[in-house]
Short mmCIF file of the C-alpha atoms (twelve columns), coordinates in Angstrom:
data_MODEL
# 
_entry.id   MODEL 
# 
loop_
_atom_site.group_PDB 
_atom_site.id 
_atom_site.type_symbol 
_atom_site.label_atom_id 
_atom_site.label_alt_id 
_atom_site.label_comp_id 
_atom_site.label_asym_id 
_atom_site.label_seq_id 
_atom_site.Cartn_x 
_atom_site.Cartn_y 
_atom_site.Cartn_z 
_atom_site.pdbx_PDB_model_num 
ATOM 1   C CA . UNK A 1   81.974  -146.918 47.213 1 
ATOM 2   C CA . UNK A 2   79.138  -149.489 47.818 1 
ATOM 3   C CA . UNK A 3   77.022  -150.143 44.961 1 
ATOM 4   C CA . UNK A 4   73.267  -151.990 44.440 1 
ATOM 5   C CA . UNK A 5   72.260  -152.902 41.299 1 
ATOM 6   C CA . UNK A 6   68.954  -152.293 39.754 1 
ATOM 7   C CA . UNK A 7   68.205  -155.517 37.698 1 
ATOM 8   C CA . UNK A 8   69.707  -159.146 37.008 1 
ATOM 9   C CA . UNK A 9   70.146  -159.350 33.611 1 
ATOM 10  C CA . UNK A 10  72.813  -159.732 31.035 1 
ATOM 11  C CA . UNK A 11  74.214  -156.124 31.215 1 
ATOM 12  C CA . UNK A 12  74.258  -156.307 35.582 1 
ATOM 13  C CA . UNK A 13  76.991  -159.212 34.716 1 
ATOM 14  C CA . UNK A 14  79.125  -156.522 32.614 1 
ATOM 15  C CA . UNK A 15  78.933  -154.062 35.683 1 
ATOM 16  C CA . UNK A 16  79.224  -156.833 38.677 1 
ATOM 17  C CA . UNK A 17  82.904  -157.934 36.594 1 
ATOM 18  C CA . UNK A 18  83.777  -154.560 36.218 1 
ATOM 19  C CA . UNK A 19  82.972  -153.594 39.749 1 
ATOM 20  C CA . UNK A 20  84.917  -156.517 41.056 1 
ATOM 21  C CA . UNK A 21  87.980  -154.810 38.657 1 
ATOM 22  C CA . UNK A 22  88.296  -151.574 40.142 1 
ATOM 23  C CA . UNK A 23  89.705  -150.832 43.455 1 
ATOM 24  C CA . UNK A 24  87.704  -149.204 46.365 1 
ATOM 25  C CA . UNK A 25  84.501  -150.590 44.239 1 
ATOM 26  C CA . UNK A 26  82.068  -152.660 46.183 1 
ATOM 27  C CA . UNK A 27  78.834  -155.175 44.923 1 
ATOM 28  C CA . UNK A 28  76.754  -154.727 48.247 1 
ATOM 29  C CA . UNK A 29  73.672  -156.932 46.072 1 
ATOM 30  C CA . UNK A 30  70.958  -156.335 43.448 1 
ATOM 31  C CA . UNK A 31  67.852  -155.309 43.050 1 
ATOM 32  C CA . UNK A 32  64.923  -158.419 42.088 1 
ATOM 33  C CA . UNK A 33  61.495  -158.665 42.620 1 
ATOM 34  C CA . UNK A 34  61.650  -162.556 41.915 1 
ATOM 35  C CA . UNK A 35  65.012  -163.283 43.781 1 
ATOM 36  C CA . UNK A 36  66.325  -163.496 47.518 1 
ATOM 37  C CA . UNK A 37  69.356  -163.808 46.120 1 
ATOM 38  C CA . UNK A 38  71.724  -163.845 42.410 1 
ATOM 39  C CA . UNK A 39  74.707  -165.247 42.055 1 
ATOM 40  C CA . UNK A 40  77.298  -164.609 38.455 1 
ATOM 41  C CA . UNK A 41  79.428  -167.148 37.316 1 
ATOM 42  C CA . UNK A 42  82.238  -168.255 39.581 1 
ATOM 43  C CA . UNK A 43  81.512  -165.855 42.697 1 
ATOM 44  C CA . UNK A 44  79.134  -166.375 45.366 1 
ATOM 45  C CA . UNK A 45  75.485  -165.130 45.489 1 
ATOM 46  C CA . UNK A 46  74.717  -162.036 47.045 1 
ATOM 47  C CA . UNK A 47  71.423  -160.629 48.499 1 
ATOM 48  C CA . UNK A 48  68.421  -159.330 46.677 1 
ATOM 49  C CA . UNK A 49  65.953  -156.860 47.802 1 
ATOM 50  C CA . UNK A 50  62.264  -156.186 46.247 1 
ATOM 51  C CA . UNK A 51  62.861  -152.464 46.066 1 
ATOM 52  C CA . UNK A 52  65.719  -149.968 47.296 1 
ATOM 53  C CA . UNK A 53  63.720  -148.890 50.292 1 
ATOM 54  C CA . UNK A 54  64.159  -152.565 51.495 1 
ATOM 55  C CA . UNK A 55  67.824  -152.798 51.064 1 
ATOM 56  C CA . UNK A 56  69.153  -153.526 55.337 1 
ATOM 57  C CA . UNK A 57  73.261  -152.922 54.484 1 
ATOM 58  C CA . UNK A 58  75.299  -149.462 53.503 1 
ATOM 59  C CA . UNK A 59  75.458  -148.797 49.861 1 
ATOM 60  C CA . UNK A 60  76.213  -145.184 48.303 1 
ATOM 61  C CA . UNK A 61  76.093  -145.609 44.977 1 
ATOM 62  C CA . UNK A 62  72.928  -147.351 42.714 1 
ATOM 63  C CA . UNK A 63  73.391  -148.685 39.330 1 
ATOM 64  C CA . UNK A 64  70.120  -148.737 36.925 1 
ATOM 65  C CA . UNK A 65  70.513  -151.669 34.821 1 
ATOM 66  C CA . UNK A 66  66.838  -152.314 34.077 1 
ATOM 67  C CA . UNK A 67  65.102  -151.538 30.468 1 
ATOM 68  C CA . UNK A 68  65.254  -148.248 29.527 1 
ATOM 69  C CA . UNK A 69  61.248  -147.084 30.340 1 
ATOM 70  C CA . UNK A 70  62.316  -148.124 33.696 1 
ATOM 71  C CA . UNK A 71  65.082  -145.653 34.315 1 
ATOM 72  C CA . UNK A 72  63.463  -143.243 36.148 1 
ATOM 73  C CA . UNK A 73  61.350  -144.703 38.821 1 
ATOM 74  C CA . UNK A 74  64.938  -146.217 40.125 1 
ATOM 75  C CA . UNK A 75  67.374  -143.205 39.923 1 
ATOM 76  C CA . UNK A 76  64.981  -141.144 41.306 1 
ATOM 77  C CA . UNK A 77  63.917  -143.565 44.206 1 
ATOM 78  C CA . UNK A 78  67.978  -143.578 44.859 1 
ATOM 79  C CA . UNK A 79  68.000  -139.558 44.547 1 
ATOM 80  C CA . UNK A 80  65.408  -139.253 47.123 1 
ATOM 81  C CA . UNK A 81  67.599  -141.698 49.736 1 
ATOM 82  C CA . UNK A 82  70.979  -139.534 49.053 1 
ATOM 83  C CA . UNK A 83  72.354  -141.880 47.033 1 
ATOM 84  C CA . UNK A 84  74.585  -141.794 43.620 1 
ATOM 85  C CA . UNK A 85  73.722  -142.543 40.613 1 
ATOM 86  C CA . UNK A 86  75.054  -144.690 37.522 1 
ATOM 87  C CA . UNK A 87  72.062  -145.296 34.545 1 
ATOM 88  C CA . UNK A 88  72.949  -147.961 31.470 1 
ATOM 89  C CA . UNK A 89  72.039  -146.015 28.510 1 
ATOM 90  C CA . UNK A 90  70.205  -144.219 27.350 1 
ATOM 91  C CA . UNK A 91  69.331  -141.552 30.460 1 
ATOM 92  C CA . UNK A 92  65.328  -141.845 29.618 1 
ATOM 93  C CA . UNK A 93  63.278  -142.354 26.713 1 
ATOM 94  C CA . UNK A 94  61.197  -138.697 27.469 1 
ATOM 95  C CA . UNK A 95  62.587  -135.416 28.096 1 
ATOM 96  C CA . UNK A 96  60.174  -135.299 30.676 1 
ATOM 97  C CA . UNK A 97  61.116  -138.431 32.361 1 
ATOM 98  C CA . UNK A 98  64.438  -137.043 32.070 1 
ATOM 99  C CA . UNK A 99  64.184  -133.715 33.535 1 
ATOM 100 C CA . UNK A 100 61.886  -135.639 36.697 1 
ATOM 101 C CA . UNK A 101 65.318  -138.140 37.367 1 
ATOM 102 C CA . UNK A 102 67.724  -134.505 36.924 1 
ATOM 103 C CA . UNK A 103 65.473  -132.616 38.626 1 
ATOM 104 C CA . UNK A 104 66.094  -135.390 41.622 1 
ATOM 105 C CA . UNK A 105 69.399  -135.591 41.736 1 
ATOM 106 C CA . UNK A 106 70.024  -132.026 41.750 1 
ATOM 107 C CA . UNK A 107 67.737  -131.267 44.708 1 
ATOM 108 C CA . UNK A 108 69.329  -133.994 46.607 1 
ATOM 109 C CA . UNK A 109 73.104  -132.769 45.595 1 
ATOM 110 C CA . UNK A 110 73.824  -136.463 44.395 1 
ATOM 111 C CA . UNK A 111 75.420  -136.989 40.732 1 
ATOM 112 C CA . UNK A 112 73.880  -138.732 38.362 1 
ATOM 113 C CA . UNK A 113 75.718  -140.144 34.813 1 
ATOM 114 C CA . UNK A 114 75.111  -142.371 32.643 1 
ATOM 115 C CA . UNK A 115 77.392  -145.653 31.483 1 
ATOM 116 C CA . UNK A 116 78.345  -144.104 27.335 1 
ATOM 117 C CA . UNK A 117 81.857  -145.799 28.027 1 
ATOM 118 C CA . UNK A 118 82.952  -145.508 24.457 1 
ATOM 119 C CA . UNK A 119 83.898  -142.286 24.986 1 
ATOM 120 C CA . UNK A 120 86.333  -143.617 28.038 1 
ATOM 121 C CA . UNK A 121 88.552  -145.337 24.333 1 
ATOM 122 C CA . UNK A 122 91.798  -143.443 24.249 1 
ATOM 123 C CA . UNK A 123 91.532  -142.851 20.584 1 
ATOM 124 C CA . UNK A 124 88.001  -141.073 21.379 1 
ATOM 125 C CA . UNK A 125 89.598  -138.884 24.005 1 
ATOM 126 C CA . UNK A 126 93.278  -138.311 21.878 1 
ATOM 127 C CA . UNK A 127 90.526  -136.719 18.816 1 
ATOM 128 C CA . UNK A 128 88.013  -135.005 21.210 1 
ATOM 129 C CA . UNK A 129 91.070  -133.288 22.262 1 
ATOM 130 C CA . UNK A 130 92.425  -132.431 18.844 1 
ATOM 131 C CA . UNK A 131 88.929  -131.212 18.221 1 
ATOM 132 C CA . UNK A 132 88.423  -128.599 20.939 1 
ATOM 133 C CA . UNK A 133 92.021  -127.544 20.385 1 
ATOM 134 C CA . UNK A 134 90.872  -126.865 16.452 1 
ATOM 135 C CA . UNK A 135 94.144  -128.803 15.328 1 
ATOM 136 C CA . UNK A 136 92.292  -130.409 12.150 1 
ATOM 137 C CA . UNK A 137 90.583  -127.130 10.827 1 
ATOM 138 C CA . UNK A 138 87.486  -126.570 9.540  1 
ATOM 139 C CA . UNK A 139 84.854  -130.025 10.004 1 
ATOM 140 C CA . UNK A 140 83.548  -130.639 6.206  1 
ATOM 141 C CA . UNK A 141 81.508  -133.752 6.733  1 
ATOM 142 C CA . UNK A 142 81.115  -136.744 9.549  1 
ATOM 143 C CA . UNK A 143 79.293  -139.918 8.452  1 
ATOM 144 C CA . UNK A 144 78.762  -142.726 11.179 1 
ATOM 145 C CA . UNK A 145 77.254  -146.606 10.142 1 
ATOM 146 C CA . UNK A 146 75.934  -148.549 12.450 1 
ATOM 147 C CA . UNK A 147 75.065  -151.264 10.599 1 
ATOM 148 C CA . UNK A 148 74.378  -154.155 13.343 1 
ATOM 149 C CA . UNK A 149 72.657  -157.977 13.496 1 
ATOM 150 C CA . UNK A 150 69.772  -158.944 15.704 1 
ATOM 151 C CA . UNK A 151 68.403  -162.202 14.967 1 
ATOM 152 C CA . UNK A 152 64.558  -162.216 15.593 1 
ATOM 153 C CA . UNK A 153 64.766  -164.345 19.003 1 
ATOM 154 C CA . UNK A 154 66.557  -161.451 20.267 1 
ATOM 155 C CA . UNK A 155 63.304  -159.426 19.858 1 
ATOM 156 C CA . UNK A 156 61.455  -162.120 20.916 1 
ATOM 157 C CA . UNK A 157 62.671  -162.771 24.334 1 
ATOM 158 C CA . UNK A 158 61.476  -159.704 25.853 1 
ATOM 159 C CA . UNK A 159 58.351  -158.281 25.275 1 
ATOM 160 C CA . UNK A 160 59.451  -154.918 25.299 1 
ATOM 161 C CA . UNK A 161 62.527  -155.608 22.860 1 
ATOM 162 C CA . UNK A 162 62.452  -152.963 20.009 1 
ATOM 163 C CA . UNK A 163 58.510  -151.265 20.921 1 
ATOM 164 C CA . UNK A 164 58.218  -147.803 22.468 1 
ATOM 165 C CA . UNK A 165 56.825  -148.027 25.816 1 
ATOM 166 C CA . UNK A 166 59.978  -149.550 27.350 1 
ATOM 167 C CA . UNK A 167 63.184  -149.764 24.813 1 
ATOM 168 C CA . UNK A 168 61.800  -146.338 23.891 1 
ATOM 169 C CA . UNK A 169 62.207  -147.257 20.075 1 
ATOM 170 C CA . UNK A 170 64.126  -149.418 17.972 1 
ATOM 171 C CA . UNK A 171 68.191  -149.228 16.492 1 
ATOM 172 C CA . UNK A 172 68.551  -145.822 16.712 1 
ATOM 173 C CA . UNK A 173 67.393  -145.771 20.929 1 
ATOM 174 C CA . UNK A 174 68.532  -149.192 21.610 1 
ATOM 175 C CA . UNK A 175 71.540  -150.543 19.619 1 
ATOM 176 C CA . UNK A 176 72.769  -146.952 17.841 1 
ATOM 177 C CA . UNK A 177 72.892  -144.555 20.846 1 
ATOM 178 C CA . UNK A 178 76.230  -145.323 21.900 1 
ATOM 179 C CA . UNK A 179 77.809  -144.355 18.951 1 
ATOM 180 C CA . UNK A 180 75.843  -141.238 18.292 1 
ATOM 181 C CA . UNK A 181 76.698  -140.337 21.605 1 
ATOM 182 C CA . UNK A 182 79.968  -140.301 20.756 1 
ATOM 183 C CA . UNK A 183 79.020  -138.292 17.555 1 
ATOM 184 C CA . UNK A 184 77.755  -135.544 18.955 1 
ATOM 185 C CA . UNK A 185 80.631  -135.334 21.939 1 
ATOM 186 C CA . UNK A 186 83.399  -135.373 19.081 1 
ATOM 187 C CA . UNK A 187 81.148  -132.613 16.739 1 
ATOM 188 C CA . UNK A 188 78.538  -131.502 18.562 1 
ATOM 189 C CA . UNK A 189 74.631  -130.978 17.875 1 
ATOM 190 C CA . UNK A 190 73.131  -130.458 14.530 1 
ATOM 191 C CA . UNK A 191 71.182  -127.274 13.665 1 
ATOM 192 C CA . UNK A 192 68.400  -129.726 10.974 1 
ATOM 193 C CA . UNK A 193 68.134  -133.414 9.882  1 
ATOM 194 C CA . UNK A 194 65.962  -134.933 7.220  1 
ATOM 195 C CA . UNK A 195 65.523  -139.370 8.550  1 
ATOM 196 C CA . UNK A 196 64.043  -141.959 6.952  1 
ATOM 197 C CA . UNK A 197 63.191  -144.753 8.950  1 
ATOM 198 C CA . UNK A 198 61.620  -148.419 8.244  1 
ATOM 199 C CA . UNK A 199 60.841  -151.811 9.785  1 
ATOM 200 C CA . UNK A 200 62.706  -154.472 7.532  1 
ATOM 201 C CA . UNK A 201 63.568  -157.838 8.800  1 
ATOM 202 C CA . UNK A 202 61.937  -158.047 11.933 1 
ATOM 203 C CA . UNK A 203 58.983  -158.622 13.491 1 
ATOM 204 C CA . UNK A 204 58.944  -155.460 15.824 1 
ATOM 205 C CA . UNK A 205 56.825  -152.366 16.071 1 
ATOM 206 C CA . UNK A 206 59.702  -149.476 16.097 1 
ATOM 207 C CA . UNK A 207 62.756  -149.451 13.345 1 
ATOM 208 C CA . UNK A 208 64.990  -151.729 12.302 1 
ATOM 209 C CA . UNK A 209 66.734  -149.573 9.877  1 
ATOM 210 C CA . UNK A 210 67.412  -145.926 9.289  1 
ATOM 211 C CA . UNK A 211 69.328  -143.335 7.862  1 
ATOM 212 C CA . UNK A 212 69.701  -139.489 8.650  1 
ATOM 213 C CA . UNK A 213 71.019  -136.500 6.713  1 
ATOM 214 C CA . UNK A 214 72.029  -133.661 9.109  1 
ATOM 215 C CA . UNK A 215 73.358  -130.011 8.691  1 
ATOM 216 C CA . UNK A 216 75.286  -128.306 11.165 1 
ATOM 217 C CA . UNK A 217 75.379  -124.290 12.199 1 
ATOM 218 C CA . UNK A 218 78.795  -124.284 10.420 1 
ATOM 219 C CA . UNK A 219 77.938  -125.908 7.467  1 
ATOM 220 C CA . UNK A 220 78.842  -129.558 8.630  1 
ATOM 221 C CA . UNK A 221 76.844  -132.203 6.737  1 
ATOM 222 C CA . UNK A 222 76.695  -135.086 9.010  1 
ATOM 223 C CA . UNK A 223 74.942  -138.965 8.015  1 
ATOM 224 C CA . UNK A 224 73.992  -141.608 10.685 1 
ATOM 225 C CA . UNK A 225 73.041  -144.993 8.814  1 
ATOM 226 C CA . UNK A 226 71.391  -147.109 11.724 1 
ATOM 227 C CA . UNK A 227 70.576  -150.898 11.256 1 
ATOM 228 C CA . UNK A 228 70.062  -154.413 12.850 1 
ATOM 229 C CA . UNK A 229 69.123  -156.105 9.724  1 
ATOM 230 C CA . UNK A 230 72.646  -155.822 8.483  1 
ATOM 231 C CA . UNK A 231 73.663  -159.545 9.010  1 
ATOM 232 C CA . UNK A 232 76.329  -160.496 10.052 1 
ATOM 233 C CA . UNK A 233 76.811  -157.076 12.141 1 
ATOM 234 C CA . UNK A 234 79.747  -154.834 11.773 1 
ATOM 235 C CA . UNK A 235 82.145  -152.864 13.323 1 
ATOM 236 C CA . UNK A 236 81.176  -149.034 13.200 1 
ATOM 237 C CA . UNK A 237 82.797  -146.679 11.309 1 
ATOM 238 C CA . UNK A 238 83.309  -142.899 12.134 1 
ATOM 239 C CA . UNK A 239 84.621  -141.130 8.497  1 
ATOM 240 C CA . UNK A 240 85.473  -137.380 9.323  1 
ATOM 241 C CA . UNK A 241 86.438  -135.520 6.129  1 
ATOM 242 C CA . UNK A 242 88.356  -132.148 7.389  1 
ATOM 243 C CA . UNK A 243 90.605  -129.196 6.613  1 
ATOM 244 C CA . UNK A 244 93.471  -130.960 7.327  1 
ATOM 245 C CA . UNK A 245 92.483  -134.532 5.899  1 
ATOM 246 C CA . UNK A 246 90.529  -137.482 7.019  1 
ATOM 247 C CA . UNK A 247 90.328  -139.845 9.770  1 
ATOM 248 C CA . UNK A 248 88.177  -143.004 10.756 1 
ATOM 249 C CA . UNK A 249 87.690  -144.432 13.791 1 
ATOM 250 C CA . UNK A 250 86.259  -147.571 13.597 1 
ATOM 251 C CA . UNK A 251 84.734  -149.353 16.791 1 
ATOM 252 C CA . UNK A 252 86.297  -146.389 18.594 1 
ATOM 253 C CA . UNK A 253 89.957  -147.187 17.469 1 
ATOM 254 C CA . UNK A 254 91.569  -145.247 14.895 1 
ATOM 255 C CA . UNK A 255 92.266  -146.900 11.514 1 
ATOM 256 C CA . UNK A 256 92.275  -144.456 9.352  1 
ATOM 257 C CA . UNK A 257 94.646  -141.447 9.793  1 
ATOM 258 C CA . UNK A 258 95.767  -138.839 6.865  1 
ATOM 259 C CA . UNK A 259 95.932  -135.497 8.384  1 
ATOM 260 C CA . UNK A 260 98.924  -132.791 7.017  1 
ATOM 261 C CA . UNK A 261 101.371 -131.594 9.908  1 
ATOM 262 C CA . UNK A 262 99.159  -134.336 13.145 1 
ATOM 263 C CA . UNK A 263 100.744 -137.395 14.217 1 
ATOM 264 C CA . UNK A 264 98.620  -140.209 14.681 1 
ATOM 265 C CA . UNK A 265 97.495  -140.303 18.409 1 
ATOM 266 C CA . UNK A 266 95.977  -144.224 17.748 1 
ATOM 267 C CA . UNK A 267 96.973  -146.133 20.564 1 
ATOM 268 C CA . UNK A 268 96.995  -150.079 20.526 1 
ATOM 269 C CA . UNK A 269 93.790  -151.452 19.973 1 
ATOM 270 C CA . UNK A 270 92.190  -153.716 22.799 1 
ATOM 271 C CA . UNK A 271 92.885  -157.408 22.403 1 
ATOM 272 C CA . UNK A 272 89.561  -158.353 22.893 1 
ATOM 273 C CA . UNK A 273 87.136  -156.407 20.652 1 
ATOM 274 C CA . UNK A 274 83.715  -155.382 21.433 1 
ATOM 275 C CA . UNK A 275 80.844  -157.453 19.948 1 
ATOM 276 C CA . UNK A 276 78.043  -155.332 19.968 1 
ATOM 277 C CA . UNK A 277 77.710  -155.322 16.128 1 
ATOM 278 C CA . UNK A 278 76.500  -158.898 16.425 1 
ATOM 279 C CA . UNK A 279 75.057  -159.497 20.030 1 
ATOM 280 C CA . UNK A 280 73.768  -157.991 22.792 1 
ATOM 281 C CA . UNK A 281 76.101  -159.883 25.308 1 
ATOM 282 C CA . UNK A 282 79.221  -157.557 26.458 1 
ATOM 283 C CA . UNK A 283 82.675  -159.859 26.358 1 
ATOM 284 C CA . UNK A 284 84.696  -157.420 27.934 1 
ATOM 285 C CA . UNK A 285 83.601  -154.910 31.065 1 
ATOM 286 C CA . UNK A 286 86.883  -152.643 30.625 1 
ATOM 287 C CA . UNK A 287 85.202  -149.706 29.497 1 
ATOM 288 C CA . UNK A 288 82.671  -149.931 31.909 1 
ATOM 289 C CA . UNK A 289 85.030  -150.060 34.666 1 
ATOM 290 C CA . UNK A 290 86.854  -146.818 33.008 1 
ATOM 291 C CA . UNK A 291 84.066  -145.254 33.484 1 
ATOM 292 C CA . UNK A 292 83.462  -146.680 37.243 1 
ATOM 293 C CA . UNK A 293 87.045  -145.263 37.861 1 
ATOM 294 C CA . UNK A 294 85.719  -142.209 36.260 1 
ATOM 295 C CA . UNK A 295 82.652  -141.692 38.320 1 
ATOM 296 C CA . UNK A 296 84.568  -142.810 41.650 1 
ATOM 297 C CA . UNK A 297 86.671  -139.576 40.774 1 
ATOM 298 C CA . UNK A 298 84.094  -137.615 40.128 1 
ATOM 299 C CA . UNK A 299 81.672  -138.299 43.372 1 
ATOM 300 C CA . UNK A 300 85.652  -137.888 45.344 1 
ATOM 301 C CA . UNK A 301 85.818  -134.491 44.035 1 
ATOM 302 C CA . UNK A 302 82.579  -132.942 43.119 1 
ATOM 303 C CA . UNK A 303 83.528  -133.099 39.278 1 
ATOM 304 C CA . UNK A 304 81.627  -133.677 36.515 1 
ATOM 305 C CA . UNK A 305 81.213  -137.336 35.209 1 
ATOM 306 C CA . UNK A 306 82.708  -138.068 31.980 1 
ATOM 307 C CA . UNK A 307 79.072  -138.635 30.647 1 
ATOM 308 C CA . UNK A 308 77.111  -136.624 32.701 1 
ATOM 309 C CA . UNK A 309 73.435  -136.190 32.526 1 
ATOM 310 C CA . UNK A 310 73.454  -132.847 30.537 1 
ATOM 311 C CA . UNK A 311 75.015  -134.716 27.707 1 
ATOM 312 C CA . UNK A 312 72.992  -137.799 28.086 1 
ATOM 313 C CA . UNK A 313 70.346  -135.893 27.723 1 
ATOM 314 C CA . UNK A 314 70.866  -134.539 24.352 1 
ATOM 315 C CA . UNK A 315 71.913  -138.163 23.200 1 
ATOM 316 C CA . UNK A 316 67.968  -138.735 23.717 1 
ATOM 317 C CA . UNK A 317 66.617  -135.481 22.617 1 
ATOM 318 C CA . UNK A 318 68.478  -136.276 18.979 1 
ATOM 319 C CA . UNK A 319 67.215  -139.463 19.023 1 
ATOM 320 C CA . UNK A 320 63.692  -138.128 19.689 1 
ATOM 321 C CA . UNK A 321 64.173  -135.407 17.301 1 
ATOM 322 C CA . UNK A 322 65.054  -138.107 14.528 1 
ATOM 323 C CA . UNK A 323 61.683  -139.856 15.736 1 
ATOM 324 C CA . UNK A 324 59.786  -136.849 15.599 1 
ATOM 325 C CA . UNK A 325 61.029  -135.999 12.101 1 
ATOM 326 C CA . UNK A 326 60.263  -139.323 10.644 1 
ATOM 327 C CA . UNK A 327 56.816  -139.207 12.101 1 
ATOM 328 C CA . UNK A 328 55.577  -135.509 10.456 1 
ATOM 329 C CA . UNK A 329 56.551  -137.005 7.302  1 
ATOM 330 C CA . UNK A 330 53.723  -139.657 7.091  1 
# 
């Protein structure tokens, strides 16, 4: 397919490599209201067009690569032309805002998902399918840290960076959500939570650091520590404590593995690692274009996306819930 995307910053890089990676995948230009044109590093510029209305060539397929308060006015401008859509994460910041972009798609017949690649690691999809098969037993307890680095001048180069109105909140929207994402695919969503949230090292209005306490409908007890003062950053850890044993996966890879009468399923882990922990520049666009390959597939056949919106939207609706928690507290 032919693709526009929404936005020229860092993360429209990630997806312009990874679109150039995958066969039958096409860059038809971006989106800019200061640009004619925007070229990446080593390839030629393309064209630029104030809004999607304006845009003179084909295209199917629009990716929304533009802070996250910004989501919806895009994907559902590309609902209403017929097009596809692909939204970085998170889907929206409000269920409302949310339901509006779903609402669009759906009455249009176009799909809409939303780029939470991590799941698209093999390791991720070898335990999600040990999970639904029940082959560890009984889930005792799943703790997650996300204990990242942003530097102030990160939060300083953007207005927006880690307030409400656009980034939709601090760690736990922003730098977190991929990984709980991946949480709640593996194990589901909670039935409570207790959070604690605080601003530490930064000068920022949302959080910088927070930790929740969750209980499932099965008796699960579940922790998420979330954090960008945690210098230098680190690779997250996934502990799950089971019937069988316990397993880790750790930036999505499997590191950990005691569990009585399962082989291992860890595959070999990438060569080049992500760097998230530390930055907010991608090095490597591989699982972005797994999930490009992914949603190629799934426009080709009327499937569902391997991140679709339903389950986007429940990524935010935790998130919010943790917000919401934190806030009838004080």
């Amino acid at each position: 397919m032919k693709y526009v995307i929404v936005g020229t910053g860092n993360i429209s890089g990630t997806y312009a490599d990874a679109l150039r990676a995958v066969a039958g995948c096409e860059l038809t230009g971006f989106i800019s209201r200061r640009q004619t044109r925007h070229g990446l590093a080593g390839q030629p510029s393309l064209p630029c067009w104030p809004t999607l209305a304006d845009i003179d060539e084909p295209f199917d397929t629009v990716i929304v690569a533009t802070p996250n308060g910004l989501h919806p006015q895009s994907a559902i401008a590309a609902a209403r032309l017929g097009k596809h859509i692909l939204v970085e994460k998170p889907l929206a910041i409000t269920v409302a805002a949310m339901d509006s972009m779903m609402d669009a798609a759906r009455q249009r017949g176009v799909t809409l998902a939303v780029s939470f690649q991590r799941r698209s690691y093999p390791d991720n999809l070898a335990v999600k399918s040990l999970l639904a098969r029940g082959a560890l037993g009984r889930i005792y307890a799943a703790d997650l840290s996300c204990r990242f680095w942003r530097d102030q001048p990160y939060y300083d180069s953007a207005e927006y960076r880690g307030g409400y109105r656009l980034d939709g909140g601090g760690v736990f929207m922003q730098q977190a959500s991929h990984a709980i994402d991946t949480y709640i695919w593996l194990l589901g969503m909670l039935a409570q939570l207790h959070s604690e949230l605080a601003t530490f090292a930064h000068r920022m209005e949302a959080e910088d650091h927070g930790a929740v306490v969750m209980r499932y409908d099965n008796g699960m007890i579940g922790t998420i520590v979330a954090s960008t003062c945690a210098r230098p950053g680190y690779p997250p850890p996934l502990e799950v404590c089971c019937e069988k044993g316990t397993f880790t996966l750790t930036n999505d890879c499997i590191d950990v593995w005691h569990i009585d009468g399962v082989d291992n399923p860890a595959h070999p882990p990438p060569p080049v690692a992500d760097n998230g922990a530390s930055s907010a520049t991608l090095n490597d666009s591989r699982r972005h274009q797994a999930i490009l390959t992914d949603f190629e597939q799934a426009v080709a056949r009327g499937a569902v996306p391997l991140a679709d919106d339903d389950d986007a939207r429940r990524v935010t609706e935790l998130i919010l819930h943790i917000y919401q928690q934190h806030e009838r507290k004080e």
